[in-house]
CHARMM internal coordinates of N, CA and C (Angstrom, degrees):
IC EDIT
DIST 1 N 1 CA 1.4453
DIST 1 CA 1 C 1.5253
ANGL 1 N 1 CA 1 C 108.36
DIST 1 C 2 N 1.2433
ANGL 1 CA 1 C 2 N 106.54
DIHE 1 N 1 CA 1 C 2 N 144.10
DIST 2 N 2 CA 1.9780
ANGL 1 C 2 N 2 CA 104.86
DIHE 1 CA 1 C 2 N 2 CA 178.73
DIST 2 CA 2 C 1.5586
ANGL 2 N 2 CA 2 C 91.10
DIHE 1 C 2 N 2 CA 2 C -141.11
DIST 2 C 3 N 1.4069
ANGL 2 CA 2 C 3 N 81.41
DIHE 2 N 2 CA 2 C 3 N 141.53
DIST 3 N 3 CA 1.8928
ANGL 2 C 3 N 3 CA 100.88
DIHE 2 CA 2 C 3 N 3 CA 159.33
DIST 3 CA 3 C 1.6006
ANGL 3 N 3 CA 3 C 106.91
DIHE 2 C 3 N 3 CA 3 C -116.42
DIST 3 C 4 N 0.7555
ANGL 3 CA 3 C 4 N 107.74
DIHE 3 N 3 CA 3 C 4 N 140.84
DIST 4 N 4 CA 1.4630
ANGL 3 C 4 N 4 CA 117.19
DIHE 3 CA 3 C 4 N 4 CA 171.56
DIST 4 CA 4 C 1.2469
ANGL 4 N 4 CA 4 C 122.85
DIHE 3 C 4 N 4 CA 4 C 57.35
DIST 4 C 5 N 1.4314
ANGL 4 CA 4 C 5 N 140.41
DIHE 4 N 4 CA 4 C 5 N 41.18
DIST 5 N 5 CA 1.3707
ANGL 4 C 5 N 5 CA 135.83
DIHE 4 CA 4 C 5 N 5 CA -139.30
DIST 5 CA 5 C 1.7806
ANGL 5 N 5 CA 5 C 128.18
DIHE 4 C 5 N 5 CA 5 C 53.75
DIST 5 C 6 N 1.4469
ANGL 5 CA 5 C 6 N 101.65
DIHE 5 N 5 CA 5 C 6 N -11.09
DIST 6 N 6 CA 1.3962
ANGL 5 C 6 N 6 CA 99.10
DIHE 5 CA 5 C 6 N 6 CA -173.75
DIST 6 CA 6 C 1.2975
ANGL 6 N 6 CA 6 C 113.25
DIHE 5 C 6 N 6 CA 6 C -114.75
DIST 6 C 7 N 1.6833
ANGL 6 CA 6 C 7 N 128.41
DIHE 6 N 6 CA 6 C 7 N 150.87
DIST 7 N 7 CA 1.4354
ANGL 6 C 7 N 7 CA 112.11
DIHE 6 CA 6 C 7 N 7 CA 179.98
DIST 7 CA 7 C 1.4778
ANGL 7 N 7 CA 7 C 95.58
DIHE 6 C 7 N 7 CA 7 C -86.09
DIST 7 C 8 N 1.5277
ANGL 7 CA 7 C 8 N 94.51
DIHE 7 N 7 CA 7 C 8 N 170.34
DIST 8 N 8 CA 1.4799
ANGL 7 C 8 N 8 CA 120.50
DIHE 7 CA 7 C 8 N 8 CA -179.81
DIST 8 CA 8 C 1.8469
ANGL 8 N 8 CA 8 C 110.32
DIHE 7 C 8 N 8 CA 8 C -98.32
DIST 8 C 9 N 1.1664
ANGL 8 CA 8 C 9 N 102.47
DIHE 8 N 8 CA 8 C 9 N 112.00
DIST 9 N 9 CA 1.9188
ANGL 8 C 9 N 9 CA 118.69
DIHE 8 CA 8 C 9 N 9 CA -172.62
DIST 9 CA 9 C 1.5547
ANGL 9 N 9 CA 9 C 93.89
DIHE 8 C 9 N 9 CA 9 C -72.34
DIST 9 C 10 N 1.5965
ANGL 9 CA 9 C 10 N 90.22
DIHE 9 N 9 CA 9 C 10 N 135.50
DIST 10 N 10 CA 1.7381
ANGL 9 C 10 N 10 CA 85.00
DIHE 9 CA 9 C 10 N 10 CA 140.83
DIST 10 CA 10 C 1.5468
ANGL 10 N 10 CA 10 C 145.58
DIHE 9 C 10 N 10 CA 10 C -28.70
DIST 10 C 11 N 1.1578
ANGL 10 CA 10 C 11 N 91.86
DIHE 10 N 10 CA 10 C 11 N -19.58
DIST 11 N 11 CA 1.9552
ANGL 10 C 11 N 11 CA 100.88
DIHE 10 CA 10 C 11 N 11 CA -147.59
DIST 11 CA 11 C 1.8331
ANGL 11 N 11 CA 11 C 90.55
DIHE 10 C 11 N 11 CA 11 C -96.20
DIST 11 C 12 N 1.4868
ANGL 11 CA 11 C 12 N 98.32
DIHE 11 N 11 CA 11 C 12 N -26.54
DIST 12 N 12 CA 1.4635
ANGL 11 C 12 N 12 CA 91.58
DIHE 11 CA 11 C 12 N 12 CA 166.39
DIST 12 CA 12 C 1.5775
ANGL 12 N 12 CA 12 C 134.57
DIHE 11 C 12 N 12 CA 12 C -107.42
DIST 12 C 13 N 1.5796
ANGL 12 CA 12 C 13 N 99.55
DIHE 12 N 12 CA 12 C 13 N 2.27
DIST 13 N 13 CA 1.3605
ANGL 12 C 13 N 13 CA 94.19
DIHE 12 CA 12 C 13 N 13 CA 169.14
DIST 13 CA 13 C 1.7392
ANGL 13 N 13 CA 13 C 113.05
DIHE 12 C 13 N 13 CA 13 C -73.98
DIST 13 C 14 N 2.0566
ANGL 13 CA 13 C 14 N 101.52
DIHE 13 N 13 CA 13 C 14 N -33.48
DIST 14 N 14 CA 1.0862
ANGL 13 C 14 N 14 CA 117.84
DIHE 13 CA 13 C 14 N 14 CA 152.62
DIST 14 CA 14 C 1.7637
ANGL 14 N 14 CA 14 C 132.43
DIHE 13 C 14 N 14 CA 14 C 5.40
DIST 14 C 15 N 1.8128
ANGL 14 CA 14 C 15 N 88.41
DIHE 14 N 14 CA 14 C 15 N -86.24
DIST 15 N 15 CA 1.7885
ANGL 14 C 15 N 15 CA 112.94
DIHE 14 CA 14 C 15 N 15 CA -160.85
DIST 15 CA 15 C 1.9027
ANGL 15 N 15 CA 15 C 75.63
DIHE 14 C 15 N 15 CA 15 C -96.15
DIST 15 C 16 N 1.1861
ANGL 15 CA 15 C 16 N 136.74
DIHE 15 N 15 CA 15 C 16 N -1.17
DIST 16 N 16 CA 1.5790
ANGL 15 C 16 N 16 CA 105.21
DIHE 15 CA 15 C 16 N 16 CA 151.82
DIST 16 CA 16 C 1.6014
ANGL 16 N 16 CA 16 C 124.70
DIHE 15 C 16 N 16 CA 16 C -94.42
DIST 16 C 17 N 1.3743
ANGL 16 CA 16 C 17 N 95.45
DIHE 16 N 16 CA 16 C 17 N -6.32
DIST 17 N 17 CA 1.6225
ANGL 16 C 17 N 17 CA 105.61
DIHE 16 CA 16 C 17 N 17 CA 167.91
DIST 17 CA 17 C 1.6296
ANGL 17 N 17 CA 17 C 111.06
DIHE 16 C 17 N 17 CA 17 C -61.55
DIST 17 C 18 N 1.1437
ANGL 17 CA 17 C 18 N 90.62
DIHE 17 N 17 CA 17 C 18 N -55.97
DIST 18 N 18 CA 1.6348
ANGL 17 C 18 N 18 CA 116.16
DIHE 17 CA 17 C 18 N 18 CA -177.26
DIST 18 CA 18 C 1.0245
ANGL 18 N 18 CA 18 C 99.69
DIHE 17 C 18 N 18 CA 18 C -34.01
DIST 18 C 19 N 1.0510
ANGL 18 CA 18 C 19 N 140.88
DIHE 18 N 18 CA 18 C 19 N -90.04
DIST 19 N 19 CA 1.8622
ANGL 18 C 19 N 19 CA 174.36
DIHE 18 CA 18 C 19 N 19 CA -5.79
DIST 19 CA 19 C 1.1746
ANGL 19 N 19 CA 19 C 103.84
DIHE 18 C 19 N 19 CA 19 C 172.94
DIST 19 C 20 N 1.8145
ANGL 19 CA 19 C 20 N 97.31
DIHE 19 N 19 CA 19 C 20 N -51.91
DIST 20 N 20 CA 1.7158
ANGL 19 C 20 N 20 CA 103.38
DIHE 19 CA 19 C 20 N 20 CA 175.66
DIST 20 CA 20 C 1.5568
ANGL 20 N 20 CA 20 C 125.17
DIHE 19 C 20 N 20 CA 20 C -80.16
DIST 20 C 21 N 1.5542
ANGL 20 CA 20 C 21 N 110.07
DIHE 20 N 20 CA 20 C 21 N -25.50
DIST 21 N 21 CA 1.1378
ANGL 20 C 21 N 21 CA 116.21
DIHE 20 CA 20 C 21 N 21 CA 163.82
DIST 21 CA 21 C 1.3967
ANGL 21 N 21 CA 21 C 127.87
DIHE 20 C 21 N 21 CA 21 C -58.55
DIST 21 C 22 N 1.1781
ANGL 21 CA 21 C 22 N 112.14
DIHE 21 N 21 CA 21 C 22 N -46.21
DIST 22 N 22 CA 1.8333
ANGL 21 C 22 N 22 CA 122.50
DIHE 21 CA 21 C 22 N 22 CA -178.18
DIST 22 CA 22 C 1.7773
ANGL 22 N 22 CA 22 C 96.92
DIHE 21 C 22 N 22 CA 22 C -65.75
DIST 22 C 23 N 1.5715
ANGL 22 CA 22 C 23 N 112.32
DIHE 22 N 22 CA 22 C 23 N -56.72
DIST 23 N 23 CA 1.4932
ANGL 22 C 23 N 23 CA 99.37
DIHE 22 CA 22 C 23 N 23 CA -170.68
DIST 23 CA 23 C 1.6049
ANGL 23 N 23 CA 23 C 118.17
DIHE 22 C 23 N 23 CA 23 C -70.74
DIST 23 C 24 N 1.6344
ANGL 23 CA 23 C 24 N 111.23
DIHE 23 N 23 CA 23 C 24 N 1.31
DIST 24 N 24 CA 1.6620
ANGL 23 C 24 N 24 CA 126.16
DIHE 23 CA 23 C 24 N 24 CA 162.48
DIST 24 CA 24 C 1.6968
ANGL 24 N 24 CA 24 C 91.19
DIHE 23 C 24 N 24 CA 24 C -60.90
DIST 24 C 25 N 1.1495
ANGL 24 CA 24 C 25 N 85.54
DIHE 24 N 24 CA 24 C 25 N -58.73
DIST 25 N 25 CA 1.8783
ANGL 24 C 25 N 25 CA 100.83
DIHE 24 CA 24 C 25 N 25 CA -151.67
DIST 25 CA 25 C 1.7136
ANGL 25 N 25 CA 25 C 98.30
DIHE 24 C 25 N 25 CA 25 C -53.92
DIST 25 C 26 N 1.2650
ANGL 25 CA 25 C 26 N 111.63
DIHE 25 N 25 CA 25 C 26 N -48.05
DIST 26 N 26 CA 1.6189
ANGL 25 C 26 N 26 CA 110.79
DIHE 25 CA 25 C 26 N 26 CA -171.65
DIST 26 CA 26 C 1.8517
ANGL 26 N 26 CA 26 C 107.37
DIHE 25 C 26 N 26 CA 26 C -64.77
DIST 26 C 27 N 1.0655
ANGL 26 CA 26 C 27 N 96.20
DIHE 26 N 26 CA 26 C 27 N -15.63
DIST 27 N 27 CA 1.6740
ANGL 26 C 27 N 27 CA 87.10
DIHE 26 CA 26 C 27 N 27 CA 173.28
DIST 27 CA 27 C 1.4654
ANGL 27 N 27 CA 27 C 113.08
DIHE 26 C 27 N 27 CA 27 C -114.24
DIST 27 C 28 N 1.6141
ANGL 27 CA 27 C 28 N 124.46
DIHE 27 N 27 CA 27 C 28 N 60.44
DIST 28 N 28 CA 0.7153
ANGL 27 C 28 N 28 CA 125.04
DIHE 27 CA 27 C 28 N 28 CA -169.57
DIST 28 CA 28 C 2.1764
ANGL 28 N 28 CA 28 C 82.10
DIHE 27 C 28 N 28 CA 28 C -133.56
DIST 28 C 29 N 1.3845
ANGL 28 CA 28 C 29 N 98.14
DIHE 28 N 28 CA 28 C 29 N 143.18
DIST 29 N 29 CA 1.6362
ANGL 28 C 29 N 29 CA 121.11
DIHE 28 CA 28 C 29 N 29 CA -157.85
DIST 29 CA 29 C 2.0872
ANGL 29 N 29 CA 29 C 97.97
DIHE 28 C 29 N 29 CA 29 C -68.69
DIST 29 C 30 N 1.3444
ANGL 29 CA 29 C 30 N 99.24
DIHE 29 N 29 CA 29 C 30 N -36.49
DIST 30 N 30 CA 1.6471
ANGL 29 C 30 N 30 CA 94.07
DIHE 29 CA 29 C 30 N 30 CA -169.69
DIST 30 CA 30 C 1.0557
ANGL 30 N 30 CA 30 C 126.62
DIHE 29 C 30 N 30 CA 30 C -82.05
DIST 30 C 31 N 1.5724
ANGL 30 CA 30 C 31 N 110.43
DIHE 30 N 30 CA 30 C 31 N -12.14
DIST 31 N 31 CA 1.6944
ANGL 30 C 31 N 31 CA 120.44
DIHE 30 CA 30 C 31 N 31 CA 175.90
DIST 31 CA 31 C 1.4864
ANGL 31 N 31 CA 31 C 120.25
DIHE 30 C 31 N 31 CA 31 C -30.47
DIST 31 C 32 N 1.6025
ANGL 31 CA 31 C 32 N 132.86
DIHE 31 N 31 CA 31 C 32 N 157.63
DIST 32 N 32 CA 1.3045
ANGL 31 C 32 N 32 CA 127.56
DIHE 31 CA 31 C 32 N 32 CA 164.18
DIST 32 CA 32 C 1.4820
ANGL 32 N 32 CA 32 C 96.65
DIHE 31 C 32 N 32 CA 32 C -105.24
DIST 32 C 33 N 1.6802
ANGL 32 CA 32 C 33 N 110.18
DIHE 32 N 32 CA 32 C 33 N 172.12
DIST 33 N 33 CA 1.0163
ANGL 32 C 33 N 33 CA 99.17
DIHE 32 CA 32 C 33 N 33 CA -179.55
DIST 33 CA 33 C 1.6706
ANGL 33 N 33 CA 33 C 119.52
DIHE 32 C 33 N 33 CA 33 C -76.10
DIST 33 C 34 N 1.0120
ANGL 33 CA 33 C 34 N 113.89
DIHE 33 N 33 CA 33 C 34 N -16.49
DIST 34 N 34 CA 1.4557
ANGL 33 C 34 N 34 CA 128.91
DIHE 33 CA 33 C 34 N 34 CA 174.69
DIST 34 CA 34 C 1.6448
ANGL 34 N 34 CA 34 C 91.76
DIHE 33 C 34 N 34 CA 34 C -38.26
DIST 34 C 35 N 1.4214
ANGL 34 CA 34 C 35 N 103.29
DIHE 34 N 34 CA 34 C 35 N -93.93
DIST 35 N 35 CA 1.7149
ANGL 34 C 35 N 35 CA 128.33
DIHE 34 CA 34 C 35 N 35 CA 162.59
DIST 35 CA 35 C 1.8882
ANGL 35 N 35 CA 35 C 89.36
DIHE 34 C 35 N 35 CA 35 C 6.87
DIST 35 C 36 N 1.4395
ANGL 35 CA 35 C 36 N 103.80
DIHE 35 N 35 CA 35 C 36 N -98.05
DIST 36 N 36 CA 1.4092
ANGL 35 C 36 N 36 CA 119.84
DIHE 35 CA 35 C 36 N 36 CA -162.13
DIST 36 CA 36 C 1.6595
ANGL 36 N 36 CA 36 C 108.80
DIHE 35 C 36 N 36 CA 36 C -17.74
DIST 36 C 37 N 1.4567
ANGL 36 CA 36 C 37 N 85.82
DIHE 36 N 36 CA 36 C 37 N -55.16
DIST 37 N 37 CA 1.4225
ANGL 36 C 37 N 37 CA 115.78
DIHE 36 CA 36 C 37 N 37 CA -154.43
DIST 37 CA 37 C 2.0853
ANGL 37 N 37 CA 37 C 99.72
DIHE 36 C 37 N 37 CA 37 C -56.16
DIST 37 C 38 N 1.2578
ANGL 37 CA 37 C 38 N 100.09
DIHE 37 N 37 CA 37 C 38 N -55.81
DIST 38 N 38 CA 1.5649
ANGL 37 C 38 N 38 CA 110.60
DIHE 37 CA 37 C 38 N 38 CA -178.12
DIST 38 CA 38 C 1.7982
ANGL 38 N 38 CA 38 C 105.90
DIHE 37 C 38 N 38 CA 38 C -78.66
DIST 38 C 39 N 1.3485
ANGL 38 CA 38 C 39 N 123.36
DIHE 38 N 38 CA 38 C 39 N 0.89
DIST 39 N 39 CA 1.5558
ANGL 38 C 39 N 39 CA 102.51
DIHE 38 CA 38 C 39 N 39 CA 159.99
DIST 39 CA 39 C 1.5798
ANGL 39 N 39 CA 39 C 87.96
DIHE 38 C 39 N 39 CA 39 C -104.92
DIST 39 C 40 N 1.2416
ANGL 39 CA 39 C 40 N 150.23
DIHE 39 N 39 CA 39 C 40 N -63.65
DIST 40 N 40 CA 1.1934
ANGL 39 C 40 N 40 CA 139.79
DIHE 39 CA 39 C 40 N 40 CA -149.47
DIST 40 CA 40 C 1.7016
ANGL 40 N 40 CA 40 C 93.28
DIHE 39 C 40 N 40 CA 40 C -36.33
DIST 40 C 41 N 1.2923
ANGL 40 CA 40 C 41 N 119.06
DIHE 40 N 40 CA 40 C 41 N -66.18
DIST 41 N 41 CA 1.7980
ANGL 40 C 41 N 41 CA 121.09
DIHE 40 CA 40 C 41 N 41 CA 179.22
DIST 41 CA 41 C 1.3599
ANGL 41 N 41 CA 41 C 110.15
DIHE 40 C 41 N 41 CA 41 C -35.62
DIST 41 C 42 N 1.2547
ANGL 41 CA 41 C 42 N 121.17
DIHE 41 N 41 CA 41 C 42 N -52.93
DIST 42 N 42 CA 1.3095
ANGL 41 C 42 N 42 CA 122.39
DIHE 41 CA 41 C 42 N 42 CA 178.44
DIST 42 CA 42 C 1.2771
ANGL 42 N 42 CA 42 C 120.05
DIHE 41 C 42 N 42 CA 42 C -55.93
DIST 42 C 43 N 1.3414
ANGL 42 CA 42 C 43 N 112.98
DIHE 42 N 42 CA 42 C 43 N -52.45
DIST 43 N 43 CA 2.1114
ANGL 42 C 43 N 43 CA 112.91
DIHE 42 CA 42 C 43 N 43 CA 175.46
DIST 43 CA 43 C 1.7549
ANGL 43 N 43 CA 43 C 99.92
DIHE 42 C 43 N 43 CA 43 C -60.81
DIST 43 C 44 N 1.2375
ANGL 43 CA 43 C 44 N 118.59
DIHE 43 N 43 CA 43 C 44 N -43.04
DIST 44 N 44 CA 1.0751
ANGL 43 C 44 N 44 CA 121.58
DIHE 43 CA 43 C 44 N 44 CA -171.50
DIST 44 CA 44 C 1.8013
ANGL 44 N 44 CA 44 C 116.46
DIHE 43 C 44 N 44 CA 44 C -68.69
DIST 44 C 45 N 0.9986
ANGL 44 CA 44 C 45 N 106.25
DIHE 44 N 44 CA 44 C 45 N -34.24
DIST 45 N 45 CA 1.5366
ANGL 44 C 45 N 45 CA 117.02
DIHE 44 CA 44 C 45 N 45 CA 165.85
DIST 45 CA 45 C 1.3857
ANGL 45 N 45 CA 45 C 111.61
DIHE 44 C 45 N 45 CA 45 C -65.90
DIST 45 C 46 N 1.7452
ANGL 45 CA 45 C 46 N 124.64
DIHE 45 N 45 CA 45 C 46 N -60.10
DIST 46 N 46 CA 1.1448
ANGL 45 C 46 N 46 CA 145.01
DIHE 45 CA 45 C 46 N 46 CA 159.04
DIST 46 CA 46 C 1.5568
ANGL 46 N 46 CA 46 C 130.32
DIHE 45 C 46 N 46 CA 46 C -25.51
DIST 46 C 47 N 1.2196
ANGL 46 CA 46 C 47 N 106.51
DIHE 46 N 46 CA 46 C 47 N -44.85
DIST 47 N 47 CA 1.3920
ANGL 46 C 47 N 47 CA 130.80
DIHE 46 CA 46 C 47 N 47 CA 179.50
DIST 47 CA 47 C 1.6759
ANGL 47 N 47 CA 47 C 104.81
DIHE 46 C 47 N 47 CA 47 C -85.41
DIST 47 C 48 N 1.8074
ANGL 47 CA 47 C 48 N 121.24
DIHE 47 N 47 CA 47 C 48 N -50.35
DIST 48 N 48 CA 1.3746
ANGL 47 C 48 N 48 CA 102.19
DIHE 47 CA 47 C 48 N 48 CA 169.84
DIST 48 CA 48 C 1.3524
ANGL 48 N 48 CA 48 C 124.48
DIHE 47 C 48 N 48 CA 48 C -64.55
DIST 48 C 49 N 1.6793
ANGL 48 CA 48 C 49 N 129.98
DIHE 48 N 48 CA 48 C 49 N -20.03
DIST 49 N 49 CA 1.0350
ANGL 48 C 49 N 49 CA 132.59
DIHE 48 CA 48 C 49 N 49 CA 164.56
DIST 49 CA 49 C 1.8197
ANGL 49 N 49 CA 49 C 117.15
DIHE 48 C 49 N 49 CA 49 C -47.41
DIST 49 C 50 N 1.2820
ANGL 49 CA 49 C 50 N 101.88
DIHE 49 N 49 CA 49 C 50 N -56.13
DIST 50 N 50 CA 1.2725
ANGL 49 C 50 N 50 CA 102.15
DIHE 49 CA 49 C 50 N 50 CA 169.71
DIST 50 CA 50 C 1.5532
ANGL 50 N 50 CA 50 C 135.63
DIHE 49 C 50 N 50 CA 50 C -69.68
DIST 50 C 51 N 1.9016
ANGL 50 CA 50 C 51 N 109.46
DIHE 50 N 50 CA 50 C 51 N -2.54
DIST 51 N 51 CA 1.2357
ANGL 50 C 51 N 51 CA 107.51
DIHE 50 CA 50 C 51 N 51 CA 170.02
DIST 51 CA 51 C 1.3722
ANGL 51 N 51 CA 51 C 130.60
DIHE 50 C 51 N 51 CA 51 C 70.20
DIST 51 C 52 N 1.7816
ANGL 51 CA 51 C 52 N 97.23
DIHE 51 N 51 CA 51 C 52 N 25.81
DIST 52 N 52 CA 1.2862
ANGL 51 C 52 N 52 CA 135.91
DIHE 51 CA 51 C 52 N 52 CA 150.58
DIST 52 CA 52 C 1.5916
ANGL 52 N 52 CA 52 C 145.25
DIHE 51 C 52 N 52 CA 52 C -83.34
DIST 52 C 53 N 1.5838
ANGL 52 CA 52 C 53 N 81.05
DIHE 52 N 52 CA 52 C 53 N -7.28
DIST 53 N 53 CA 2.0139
ANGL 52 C 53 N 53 CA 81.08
DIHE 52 CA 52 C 53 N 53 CA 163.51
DIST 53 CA 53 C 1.6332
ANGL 53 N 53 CA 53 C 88.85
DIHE 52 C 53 N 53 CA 53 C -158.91
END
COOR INIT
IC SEED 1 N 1 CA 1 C
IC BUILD
């Protein structure tokens, strides 16, 4: 598969696996805010890795 002239790696179907899991996880009802607080960093860390914001 290619986007843009380039193929698409494992490594990023990967950190979009990821990505979707944590923002599953953040909308999940029992979290503390602690919890919230340390995945929001994580998508947010996650996501600049990927060169999405």
């Amino acid at each position: 598969m290619e986007f843009s002239g380039r193929k698409y790696t494992c490594n990023e179907y990967r950190a979009e696996m990821i990505l979707l899991g944590l923002q599953k996880k953040l909308n999940q009802k029992n979290l503390t805010k602690e919890e919230k607080r340390r995945i929001k960093k994580e998508i947010k860390n996650l996501e600049s890795a990927m060169g999405m914001v």
